[in-house]
C-alpha positions in Angstrom: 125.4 44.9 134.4 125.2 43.6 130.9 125.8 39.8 130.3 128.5 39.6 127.0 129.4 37.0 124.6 133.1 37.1 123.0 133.9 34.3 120.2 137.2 34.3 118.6 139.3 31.5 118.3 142.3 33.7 119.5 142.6 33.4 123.1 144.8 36.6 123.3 141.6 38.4 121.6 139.3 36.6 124.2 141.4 38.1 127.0 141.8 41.8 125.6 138.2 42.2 125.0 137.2 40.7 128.5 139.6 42.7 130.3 137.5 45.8 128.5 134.7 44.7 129.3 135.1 43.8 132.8 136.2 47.4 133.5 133.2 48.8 132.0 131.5 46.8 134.6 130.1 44.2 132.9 130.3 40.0 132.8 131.8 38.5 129.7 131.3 34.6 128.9 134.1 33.6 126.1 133.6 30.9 123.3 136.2 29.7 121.0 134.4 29.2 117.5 130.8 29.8 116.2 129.6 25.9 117.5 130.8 26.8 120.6 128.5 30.2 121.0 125.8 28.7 119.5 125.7 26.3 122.2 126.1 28.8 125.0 123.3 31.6 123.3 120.6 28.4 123.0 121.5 28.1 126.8 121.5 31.5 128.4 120.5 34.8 127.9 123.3 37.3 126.8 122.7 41.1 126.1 125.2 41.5 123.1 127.1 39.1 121.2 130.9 40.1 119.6 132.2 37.6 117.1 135.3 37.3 114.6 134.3 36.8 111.2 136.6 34.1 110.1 136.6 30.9 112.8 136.9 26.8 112.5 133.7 24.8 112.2 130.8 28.0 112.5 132.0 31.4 110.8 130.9 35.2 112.3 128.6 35.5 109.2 126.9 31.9 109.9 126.4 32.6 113.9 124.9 35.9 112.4 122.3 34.3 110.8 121.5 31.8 113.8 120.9 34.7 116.1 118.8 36.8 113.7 116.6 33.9 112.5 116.4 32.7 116.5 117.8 35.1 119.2 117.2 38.7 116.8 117.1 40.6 120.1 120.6 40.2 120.5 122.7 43.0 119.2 126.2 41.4 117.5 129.2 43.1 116.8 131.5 41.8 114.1 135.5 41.9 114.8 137.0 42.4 111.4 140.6 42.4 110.0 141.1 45.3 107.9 141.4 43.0 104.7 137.7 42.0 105.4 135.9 45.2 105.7 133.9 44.5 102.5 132.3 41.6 104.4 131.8 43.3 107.7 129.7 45.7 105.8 128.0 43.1 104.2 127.2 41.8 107.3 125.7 44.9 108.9 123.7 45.3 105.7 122.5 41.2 107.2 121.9 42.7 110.3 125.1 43.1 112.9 124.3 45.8 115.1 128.2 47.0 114.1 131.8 46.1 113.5 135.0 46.8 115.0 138.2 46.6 113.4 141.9 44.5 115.0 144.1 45.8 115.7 141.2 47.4 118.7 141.0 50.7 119.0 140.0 51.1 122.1 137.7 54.2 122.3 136.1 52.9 119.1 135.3 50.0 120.5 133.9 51.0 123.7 131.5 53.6 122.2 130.0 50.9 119.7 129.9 48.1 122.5 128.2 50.8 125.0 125.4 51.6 121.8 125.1 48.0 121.7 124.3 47.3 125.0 121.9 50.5 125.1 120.2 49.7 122.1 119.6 45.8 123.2 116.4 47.1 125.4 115.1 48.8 122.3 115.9 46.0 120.3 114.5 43.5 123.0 110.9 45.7 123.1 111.3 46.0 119.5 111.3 41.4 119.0 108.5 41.7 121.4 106.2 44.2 119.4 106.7 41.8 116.6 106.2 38.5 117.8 102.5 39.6 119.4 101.8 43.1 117.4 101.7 40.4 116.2 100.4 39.0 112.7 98.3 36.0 112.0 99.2 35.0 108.5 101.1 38.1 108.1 98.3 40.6 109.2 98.3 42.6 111.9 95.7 41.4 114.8 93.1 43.7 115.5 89.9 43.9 114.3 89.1 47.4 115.0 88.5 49.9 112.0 91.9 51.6 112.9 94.0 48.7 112.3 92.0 47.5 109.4 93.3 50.6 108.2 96.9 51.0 109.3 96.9 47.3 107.2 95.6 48.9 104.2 97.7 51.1 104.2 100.6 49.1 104.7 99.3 47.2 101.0 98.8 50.2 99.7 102.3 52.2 100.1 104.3 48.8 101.0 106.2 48.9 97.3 106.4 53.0 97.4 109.4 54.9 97.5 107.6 57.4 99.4 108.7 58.1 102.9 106.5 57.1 105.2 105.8 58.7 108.9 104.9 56.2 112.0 103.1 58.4 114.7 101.8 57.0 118.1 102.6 56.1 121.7 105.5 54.1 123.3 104.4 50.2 123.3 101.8 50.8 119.9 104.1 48.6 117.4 105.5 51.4 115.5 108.4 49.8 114.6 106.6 46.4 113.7 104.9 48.3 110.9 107.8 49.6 109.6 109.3 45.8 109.2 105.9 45.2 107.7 106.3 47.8 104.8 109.6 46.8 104.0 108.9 42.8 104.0 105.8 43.0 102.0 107.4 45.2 99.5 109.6 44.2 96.4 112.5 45.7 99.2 112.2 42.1 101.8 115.5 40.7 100.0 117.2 43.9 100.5 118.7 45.6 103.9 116.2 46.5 106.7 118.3 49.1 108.8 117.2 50.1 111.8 118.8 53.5 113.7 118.5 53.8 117.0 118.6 57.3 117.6 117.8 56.7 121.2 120.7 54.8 122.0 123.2 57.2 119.8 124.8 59.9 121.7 124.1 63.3 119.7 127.7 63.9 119.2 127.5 60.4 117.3 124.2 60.8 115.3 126.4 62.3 112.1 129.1 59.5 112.2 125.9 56.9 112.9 123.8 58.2 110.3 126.3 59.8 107.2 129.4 57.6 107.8 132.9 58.4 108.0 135.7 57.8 105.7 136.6 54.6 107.7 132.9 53.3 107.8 129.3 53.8 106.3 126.9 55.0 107.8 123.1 53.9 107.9 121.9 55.4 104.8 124.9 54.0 102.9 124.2 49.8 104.6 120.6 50.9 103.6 120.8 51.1 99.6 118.1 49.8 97.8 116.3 49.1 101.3 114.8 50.5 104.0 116.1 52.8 106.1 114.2 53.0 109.4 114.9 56.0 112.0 113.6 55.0 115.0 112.5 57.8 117.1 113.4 60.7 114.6 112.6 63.8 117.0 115.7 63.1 118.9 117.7 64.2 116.2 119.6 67.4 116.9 119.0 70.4 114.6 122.0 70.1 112.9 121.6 66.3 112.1 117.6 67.7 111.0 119.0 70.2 108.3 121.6 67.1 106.9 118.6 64.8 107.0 116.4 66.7 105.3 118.7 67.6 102.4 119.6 64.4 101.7 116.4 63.5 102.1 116.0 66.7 99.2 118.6 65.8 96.7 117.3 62.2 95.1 120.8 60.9 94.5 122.2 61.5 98.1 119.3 59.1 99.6 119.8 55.5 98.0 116.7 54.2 100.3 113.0 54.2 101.5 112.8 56.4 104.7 110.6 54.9 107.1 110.8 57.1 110.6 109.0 57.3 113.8 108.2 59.2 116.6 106.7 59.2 119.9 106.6 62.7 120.3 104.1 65.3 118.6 106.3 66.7 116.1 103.5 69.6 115.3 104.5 70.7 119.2 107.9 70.7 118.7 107.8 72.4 115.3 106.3 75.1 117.2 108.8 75.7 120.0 111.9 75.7 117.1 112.7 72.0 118.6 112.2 70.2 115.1 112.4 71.6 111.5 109.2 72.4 109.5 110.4 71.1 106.1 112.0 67.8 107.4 108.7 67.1 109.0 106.8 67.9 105.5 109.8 65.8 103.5 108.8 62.5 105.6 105.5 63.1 106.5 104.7 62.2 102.8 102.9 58.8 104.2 101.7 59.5 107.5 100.5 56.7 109.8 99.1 57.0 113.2 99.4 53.7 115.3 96.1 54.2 118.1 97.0 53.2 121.8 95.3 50.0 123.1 92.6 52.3 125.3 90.8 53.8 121.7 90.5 50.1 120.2 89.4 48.3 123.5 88.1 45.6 121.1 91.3 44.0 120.5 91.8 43.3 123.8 90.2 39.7 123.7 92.4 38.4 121.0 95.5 39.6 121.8 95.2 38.3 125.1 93.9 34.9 123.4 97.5 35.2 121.4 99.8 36.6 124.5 98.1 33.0 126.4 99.2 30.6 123.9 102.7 32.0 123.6 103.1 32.3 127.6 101.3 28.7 128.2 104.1 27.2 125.5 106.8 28.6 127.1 105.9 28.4 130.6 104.9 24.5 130.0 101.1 25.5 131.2 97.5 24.5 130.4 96.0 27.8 130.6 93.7 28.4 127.6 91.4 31.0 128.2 90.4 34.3 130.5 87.3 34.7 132.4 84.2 37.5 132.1 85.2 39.4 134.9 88.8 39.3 134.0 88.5 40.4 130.6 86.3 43.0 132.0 88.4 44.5 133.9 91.5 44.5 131.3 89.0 46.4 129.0 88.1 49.0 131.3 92.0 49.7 132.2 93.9 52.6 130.0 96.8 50.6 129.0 99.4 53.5 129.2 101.9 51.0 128.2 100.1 49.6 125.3 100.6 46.3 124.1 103.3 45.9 125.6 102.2 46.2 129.0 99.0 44.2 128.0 101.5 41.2 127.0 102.9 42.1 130.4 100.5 40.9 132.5 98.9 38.0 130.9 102.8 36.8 131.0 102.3 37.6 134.8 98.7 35.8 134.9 100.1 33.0 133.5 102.6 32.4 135.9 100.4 32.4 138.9 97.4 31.1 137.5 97.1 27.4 138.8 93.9 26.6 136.7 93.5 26.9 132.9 91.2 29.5 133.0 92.8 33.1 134.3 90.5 34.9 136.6 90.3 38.6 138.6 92.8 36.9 141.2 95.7 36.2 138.8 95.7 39.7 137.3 98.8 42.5 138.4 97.6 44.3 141.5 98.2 47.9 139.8 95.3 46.9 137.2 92.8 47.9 140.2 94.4 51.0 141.0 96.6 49.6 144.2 97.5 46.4 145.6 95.1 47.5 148.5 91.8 49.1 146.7 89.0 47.5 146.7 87.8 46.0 143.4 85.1 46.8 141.5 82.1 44.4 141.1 80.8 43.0 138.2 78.0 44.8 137.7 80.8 47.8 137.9 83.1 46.4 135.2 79.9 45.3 133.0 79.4 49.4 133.4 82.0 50.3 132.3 82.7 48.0 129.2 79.4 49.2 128.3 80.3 52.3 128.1 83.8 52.1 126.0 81.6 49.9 123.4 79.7 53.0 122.8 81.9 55.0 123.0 83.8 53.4 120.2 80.2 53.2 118.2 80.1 57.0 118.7 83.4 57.5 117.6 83.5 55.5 114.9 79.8 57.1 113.6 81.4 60.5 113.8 84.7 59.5 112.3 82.4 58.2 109.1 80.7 61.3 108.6 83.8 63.2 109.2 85.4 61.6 106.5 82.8 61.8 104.0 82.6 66.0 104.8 86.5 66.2 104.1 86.6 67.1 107.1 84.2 69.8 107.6 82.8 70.1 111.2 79.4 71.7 110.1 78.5 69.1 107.1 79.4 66.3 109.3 76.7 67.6 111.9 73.9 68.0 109.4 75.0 64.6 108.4 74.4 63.5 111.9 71.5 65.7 112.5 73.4 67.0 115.6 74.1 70.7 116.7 77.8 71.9 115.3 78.7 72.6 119.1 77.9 69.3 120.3 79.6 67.3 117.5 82.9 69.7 118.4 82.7 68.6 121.8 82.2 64.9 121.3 85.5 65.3 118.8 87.6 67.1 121.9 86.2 64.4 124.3 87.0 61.1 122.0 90.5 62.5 121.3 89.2 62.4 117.2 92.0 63.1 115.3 91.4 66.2 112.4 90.4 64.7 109.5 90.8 66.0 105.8 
């Protein structure tokens, strides 16, 4: 059951949407002006927000700018008289999830409240990733070569208009990248629109993405910004073959095109499940985000960064993480990332009851089961040792893999290593193919 906030000063409009919503089976809090909501979202948590534009005291367009400066996890619809379209646009381009116009149509409305309150996990992961993916000084932590590159990459291409392509795993910060292109390029004053193909029904994904006669779609609030397609292989076929020709006539794609995946597109491709040439058209800047188990290095810091955001808002001392703990989080395979990483030193935090985090106030599942025994430290010093060289190795054959464009044999004599084993060591590092 979502939790939603309605602000109109009409109380007939307070009442219409909160009967709606209550049959949807949700809770609906009601505030009379923008004051009032801003006083209610700075003291609870709400999963979507639906405001008037034009109120006493705080307007729709001035709580819009409260929440995405403070509370940007919260999706916000905008309640428009027809007369006021323009600015309803104009807000989405400022970053309202939607509008809705009155008089309410009510199919309209519940299909874009129900994509709101889908969208606000996304959304919610989404503020996560990009308060600890996480920049110091507006660079990405991580002081592994991978990221090093990922950033330069991001300086490089940041004030292209080349479409880019964000490839990894669920949790990596795919989407935090893409925010990073568009507000280090020439773009940041322009609209950042996000599409949440996830959370759009595929019946929907042409209305969402093209428009309609009555309302813009994406690409349209997108002009002269970014356009950013979050997880782009759920796109049906048909909505492929619209993409990609928009994407192939210049003047039908006012935007940058920044999409992501979390699927291997090449896979899909190959079982008729995504289109060749749309993968080609935005695969024109590829970047590959690596999960947290192939850069086991940046472990320590972001676990120094996840402690002093969780110590702050938890109101504890705890400063730092033990040997034996940090062990243990470095020989764990993070299948959820960051994201799980930040996770459990939120959970550490909580029970730790000294500054200093230890084996004890880690999440059972990080040894396997709350009941398995747990490894020594002579155990976890093992096996720390070995991902350290196993990074070395990789990132020795990663060098000479480069500098051979690629070619297995070269890179071997380079190494001074049989062609056979230098293949295997590829397969068993996961080393992506390099040209």
């Amino acid at each position: 059951m979502a939790k939603i906030l309605i602000v109109d000063d009409e109380e007939s409009v307070r009442r219409v949407l909160s009967i709606q919503i209550r049959r949807m089976g949700h809770h609906s809090v009601e505030a009379v002006n923008g004051a009032d909501a801003w006083t209610k979202i700075l003291a609870e948590p709400f999963d979507t927000v639906i405001t008037d534009l034009k109120m006493p005291e705080m307007d729709g367009l001035e709580l819009l700018q409260r929440i995405r400066n403070q509370k940007p996890h919260i999706p916000v619809i905008m309640i428009t008289a027809h007369g006021t379209i323009d600015t309803a646009v104009e807000a989405m381009k400022r970053g309202a999830f939607d509008y809705v116009t009155k008089p309410f149509n009510q199919d309209e409305f519940l299909k874009t409240l129900d994509r709101a309150i889908r969208s606000a996990e996304s959304i919610a992961k989404e503020f996560q990733r990009s308060r600890s993916f996480l920049r110091q000084e507006e660079k990405i932590i991580g002081s592994t070569d991978e990221m090093e590159r990922v950033y330069s990459l991001i300086e490089q291409v940041s004030n292209s208009d080349s479409n880019v392509l964000i490839t990894g795993e669920a949790g990596t910060g795919k989407e935090v990248v893409a925010r990073l292109l568009h507000d280090k390029s020439e773009r940041r004053s322009l609209p950042l629109v996000r599409a949440y193909l996830s959370a759009c029904p595929v019946e929907e994904q042409g209305n969402q993405l093209f428009g309609t006669e009555e309302k813009p779609g994406w690409i349209s609030l997108a002009e002269k910004g970014t356009l950013y397609i979050d997880e782009v292989g759920a796109l049906s076929l048909e909505m492929q073959a619209r993409l990609f020709d928009a994407l192939a006539a210049a003047d039908r794609m006012p935007c940058r095109v920044v999409a992501s995946t979390d699927f291997n597109l090449l896979e899909k491709i190959d079982r008729g499940a995504f289109r060749k040439d749309l993968f080609y058209s935005l695969n024109v800047v590829p970047m590959y985000i690596p999960p947290l188990r192939e850069r086991t290095q940046d472990i320590e810091p972001l676990v120094d960064h996840f402690l002093k955001i969780f110590s702050k808002k938890f109101s504890k001392t705890v400063s730092r993480i033990d040997d034996d703990a940090l062990f243990q989080l470095v020989q764990y395979p993070w299948p959820g990332n960051i994201r799980e990483l930040e996770n459990c030193i939120e959970y550490s935090v909580n029970v730790a009851e000294s500054p200093v985090i230890s084996r004890e106030n880690l999440p059972p599942h990080l040894f396997g089961s709350p009941l398995a025994p747990r490894k020594n430290w002579e155990d976890s010093a093992h096996d720390v040792l070995r991902l350290k060289i196993e990074a070395l190795e990789k990132e020795t054959i990663l060098e000479a893999l480069q500098s051979s464009q690629g070619d297995l044999l070269r890179a071997s004599q380079k190494l001074g290593v049989p062609p056979s084993l230098l293949e295997e060591k590829v397969k068993s590092l996961k080393i992506q193919a390099v040209r």
